[in-house]
N, C-alpha and C positions, 0 to 999 in steps of 0.2 A: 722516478717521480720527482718531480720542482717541489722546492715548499709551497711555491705558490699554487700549484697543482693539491697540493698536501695538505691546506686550510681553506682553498677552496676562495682563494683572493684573486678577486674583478677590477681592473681594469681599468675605468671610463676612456673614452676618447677624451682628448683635448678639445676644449672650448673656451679657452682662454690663456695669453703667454702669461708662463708663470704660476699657474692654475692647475691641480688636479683634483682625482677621484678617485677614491679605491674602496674596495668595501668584501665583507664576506659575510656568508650567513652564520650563524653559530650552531656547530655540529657536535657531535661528540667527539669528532677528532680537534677542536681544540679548545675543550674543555680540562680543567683543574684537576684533580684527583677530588678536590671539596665541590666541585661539580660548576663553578665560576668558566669566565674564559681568561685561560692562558694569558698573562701575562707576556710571554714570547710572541703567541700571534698576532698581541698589539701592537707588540715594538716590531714584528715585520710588516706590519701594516702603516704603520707610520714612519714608518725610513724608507718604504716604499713609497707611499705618494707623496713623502718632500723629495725624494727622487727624482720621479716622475714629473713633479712642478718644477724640479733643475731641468729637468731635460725637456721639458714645455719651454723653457726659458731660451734655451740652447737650442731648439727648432729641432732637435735630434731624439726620435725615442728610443736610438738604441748607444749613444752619448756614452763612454767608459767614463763614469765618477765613483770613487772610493766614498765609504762613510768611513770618517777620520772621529765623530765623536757624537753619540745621540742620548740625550737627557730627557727621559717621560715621567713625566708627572700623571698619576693615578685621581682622579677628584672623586670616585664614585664607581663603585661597581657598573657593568656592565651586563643589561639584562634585554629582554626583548629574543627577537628571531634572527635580527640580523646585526651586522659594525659597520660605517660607516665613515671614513675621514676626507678630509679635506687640505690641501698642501697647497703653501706657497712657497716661491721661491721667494726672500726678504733682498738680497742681495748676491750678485754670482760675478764675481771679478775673474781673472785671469788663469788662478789656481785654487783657490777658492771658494766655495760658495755655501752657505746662510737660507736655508729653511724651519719651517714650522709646520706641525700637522696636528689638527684640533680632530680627537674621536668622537664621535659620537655613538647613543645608541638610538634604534628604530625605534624611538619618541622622539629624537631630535636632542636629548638629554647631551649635557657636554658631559664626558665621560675622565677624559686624558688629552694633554695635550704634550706635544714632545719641539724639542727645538734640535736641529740636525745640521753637522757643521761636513761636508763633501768636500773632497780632494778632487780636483779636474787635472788630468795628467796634459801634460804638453801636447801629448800626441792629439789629443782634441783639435779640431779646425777653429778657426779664431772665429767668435763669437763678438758682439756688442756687447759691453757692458752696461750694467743695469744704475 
């Protein structure tokens, strides 16, 4: 089983370059021991869809980018049925690229937001830069 498969993490299509979606419901598989969510479900939620917004970027969803460095900031617990975030890509140069992903909770609540620094390996086909 995928982690993504494992927390039960969705998806969206692309609707925008640069742009994503991703979101999961809150289960008890990834809930806290103090009964919160997971702290790790969020950080793979939001290195996921700054991912996802590189790879919207890159016209490729299945684009090879390493995470070289991701910093989440917690504002607020995280309550409601479902998570929510939002990704963009800020900047994607040649080996490099520069995301952001704001969580939210099923109020619309801004929850975390994380800033996400991707390695794009050579092997990658040459892209436009942003």
């Amino acid at each position: 089983m995928s982690l993504y498969e494992s927390i039960g993490l969705e998806l969206e299509p692309w609707s925008e370059t640069g742009r994503s979606r991703c979101s999961f419901a809150i289960t008890p598989a990834v809930r806290n021991p103090n009964g919160g969510v997971h702290g790790g479900a969020v950080a793979a939620l939001a290195d996921t869809t700054a991912a996802h917004a590189v790879r919207s970027h890159l016209g490729d969803p299945k684009a090879l980018i390493y995470t070289v460095e991701l910093s989440l900031s917690f504002l607020r617990p995280l309550g409601g049925s479902r998570v929510s975030a939002e990704g963009v890509a800020l900047r994607v140069g040649k080996r490099l690229a520069f995301a952001e992903a704001r969580i939210h909770d099923d109020q619309g609540e801004l929850c975390a937001t994380a800033k996400v620094t991707f390695s794009i390996p050579s092997a990658t086909p040459a892209h436009s830069r942003a």
